[in-house]
C-alpha positions in Angstrom: 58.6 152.8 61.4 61.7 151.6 59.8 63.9 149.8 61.5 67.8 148.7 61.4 69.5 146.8 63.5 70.9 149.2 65.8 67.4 151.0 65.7 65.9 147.5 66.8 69.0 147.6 69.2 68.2 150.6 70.9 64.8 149.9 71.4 65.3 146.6 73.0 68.0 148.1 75.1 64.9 150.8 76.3 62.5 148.4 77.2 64.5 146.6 78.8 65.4 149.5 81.3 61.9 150.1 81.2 61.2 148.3 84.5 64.1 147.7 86.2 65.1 149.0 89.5 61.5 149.8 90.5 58.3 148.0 92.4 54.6 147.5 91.0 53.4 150.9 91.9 54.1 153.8 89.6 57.1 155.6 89.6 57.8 159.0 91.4 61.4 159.2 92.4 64.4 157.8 90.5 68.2 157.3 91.9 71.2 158.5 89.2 72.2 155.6 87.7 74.3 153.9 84.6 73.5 150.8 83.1 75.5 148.5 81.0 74.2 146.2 78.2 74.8 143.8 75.3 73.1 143.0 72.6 73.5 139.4 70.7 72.8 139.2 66.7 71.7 135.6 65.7 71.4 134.1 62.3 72.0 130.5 61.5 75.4 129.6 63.2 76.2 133.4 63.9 75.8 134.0 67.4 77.6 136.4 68.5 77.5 140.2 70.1 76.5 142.8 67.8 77.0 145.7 70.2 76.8 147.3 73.4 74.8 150.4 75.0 74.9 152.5 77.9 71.9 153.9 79.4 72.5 156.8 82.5 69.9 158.5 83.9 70.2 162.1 85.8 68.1 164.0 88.2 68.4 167.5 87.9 65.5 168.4 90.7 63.0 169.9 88.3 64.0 167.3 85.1 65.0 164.3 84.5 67.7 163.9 81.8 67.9 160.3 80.2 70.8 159.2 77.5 71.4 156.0 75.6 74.6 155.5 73.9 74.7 152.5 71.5 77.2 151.2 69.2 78.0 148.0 67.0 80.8 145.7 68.1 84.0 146.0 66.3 83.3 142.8 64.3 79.9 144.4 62.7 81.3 147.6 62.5 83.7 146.6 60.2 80.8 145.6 57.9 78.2 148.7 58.5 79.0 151.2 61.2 76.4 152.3 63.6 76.7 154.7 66.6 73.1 155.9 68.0 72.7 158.5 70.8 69.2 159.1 72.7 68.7 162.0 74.8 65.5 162.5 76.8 64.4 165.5 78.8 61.0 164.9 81.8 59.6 166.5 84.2 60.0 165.8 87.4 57.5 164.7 88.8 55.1 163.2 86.6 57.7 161.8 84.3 56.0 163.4 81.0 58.5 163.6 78.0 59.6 167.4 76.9 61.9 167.0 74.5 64.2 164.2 72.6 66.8 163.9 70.2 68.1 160.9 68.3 71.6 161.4 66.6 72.6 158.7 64.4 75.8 158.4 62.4 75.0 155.2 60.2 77.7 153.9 57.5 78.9 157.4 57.3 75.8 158.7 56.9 74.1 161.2 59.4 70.8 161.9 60.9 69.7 163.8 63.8 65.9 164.5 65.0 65.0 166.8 67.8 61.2 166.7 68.8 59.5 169.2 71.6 56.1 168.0 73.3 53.4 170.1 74.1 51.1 168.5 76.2 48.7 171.5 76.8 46.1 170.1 75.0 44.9 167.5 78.4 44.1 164.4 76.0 45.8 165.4 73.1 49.2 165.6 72.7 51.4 167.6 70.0 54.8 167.9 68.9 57.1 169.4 66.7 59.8 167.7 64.9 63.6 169.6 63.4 64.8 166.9 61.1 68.8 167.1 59.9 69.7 164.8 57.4 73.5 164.2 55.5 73.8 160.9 53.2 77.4 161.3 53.0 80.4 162.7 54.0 80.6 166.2 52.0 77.3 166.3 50.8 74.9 169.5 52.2 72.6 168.9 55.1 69.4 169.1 54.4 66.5 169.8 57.3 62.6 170.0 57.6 60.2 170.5 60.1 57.2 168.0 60.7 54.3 168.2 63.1 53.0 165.4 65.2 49.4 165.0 67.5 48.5 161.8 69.1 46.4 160.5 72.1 48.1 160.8 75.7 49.8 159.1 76.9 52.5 160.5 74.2 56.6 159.2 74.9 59.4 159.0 72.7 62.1 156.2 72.1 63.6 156.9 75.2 60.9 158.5 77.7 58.7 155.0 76.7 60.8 152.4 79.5 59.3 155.2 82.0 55.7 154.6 80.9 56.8 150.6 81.8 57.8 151.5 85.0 54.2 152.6 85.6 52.5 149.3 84.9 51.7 147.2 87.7 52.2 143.6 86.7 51.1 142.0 89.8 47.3 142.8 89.1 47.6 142.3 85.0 45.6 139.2 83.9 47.0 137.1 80.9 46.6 139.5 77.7 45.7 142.7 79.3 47.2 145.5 77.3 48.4 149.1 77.5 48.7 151.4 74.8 50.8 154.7 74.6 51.2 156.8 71.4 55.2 156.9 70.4 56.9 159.5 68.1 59.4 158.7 66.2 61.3 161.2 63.8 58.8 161.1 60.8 55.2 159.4 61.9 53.5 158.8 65.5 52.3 155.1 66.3 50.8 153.1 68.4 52.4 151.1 71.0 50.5 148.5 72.9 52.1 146.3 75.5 50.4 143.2 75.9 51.3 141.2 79.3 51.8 137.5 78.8 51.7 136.5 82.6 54.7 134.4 84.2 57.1 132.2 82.6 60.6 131.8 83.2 63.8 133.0 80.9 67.3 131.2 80.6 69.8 134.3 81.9 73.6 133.3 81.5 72.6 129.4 82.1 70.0 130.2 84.8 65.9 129.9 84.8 64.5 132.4 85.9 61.2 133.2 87.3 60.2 136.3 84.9 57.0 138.2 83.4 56.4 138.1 80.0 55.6 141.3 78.4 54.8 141.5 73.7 55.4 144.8 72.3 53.4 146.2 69.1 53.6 148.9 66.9 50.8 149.9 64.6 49.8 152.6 62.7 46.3 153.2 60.6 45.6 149.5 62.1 48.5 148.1 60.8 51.5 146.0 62.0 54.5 148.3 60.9 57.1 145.9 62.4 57.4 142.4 64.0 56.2 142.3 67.7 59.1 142.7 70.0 59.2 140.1 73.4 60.4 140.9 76.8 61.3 139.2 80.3 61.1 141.0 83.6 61.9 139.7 86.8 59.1 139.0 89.1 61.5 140.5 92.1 61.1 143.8 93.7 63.6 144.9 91.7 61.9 144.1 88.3 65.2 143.8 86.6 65.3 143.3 82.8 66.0 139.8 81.3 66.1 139.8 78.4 64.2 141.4 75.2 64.1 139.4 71.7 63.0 141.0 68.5 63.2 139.6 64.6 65.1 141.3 61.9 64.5 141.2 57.9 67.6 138.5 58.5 68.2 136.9 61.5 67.0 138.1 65.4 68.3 140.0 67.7 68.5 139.7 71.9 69.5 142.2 74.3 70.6 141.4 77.5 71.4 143.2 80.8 75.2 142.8 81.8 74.5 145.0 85.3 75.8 148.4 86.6 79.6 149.7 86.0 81.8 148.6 88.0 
C-alpha cells in the first residue's frame, strides 16, 4: 500500500481516534463528536507542522457516519498540495463498515475510491471497489471497478479506529496481537496490532502514563510499509497521544490538540 505523506497523515490521525473517548470493553454507543488534530513532519532540523485534520463522527440511529478532513499546512502546501477526505458509513450497532470513500486532490491531481462491503459471507468478507482517477487538470477521468475478499474482521481506512476501540488493553500481555483485514482502494492487507504494554509519552512537555500499541501492514507475508507506533492513555478515557510513523525522508507525528472550542 503506497503511501504519501498525507496518506501516512491520515492514518495516524485514525488510529489515533481509534481509542479515545471510550473504556476497555467494546464499543456499543458513541456520542456526536469533532476532534481536532495536528500533525508534525520531522527531518533533520525541520520540525515543524505539516498539517491539520478534523475527524466528526455522527449518529444517525440506524448508521454511523464518520469523516476525516485532512490537509497540509500552508508552508507544505506551497511545495506539494494535499487535501484528503474520508467518509465512512456503519451500522449501528455492531459497528461493521458499509461503505467508504477516499477523495484525494494531490498536487492538482485527483483520485477518488468508493468501496461497498458485503459481509454476507459470515467469515469471509467481500467488497467492490469504483475507482476515479484524473492526473491533471483537463485531462479525462478515467475509472475501473476492482473486487476485494478478505477474512473478517474487514474495515477500511476510516472504520479501522473502531475496531481499536474494541480491544481491551487492560487484559493484553506484552506482544499480544490483533489482526483485521484492511481495504484500501487497489489491494486488501493485513493489519496486525501488536500491544507493547505501558510506557509513558512526552505530550506538550508532560510524561505521561500511556499504552503502547505497533501497527503492521502485510500482504502475501510481506512488510508493505514501515510499522507505525502509537500512545494511548491508560485513563478511562483512553485518549490518543500520540502516533509516530517513518517516511521514505524524514517521520511524521500526529498529535491530538482536543475538541473545538
Amino acid at each position: 500500500m503506497k503511501r504519501n505523506l498525507l496518506y501516512t497523515m491520515a492514518f495516524l490521525l485514525l488510529t489515533l481516534v481509534g481509542s479515545g473517548r471510550s473504556t476497555a470493553a467494546p464499543v456499543t454507543t458513541l456520542a456526536d463528536e469533532t476532534l481536532t488534530y495536528d500533525v508534525i513532519y520531522k527531518w533533520g532540523f525541520i520540525n515543524k507542522v505539516a498539517g491539520y485534520a478534523t475527524m466528526t463522527l455522527r449518529n444517525n440511529g440506524s448508521t454511523y457516519e464518520a469523516a476525516l478532513f485532512a490537509r497540509n499546512a500552508p508552508w507544505a502546501s506551497s511545495i506539494y498540495s494535499l487535501r484528503d477526505t474520508l467518509y465512512s458509513t456503519m451500522s449501528n450497532p455492531g459497528l461493521v463498515p458499509q461503505s467508504y470513500i477516499y477523495i484525494a486532490h494531490e498536487n492538482k491531481k485527483y483520485k477518488k475510491d468508493i468501496i461497498t462491503f458485503d459481509h454476507s459471507g459470515g467469515s469471509e468478507v467481500t467488497a467492490t471497489a469504483q475507482r476515479f482517477k484524473r492526473s491533471a487538470p483537463g485531462e479525462p477521468l478515467t475509472e475501473n471497478t476492482v473486487n476485494f475478499e478478505g477474512k473478517a474482521p474487514a474495515v477500511d481506512m476510516l472504520s479501522s479506529f473502531f475496531y481499536l476501540r474494541t480491544l481491551d488493553f487492560d487484559n493484553m500481555k506484552n506482544g499480544e496481537t490483533s489482526v483485521a483485514t484492511i481495504f484500501s482502494g487497489s489491494k486488501p492487507e493485513k493489519l496486525t496490532i501488536t500491544y507493547q504494554g505501558r510506557t509513558t509519552v512526552e505530550v506538550n512537555g508532560v510524561n505521561l502514563p500511556a499504552y503502547k500499541i505497533v501497527f503492521t501492514f502485510t500482504r502475501k507475508g510481506s512488510e508493505t510499509s514501515a510499522p507505525i507506533s502509537g500512545w494511548i492513555s491508560t485513563d478511562g478515557q483512553r485518549i490518543p497521544l500520540q502516533v509516530e510513523g517513518q517516511l521514505p525522508v524524514g517521520k511524521v507525528r500526529a498529535v491530538y490538540t482536543g475538541p473545538n472550542p
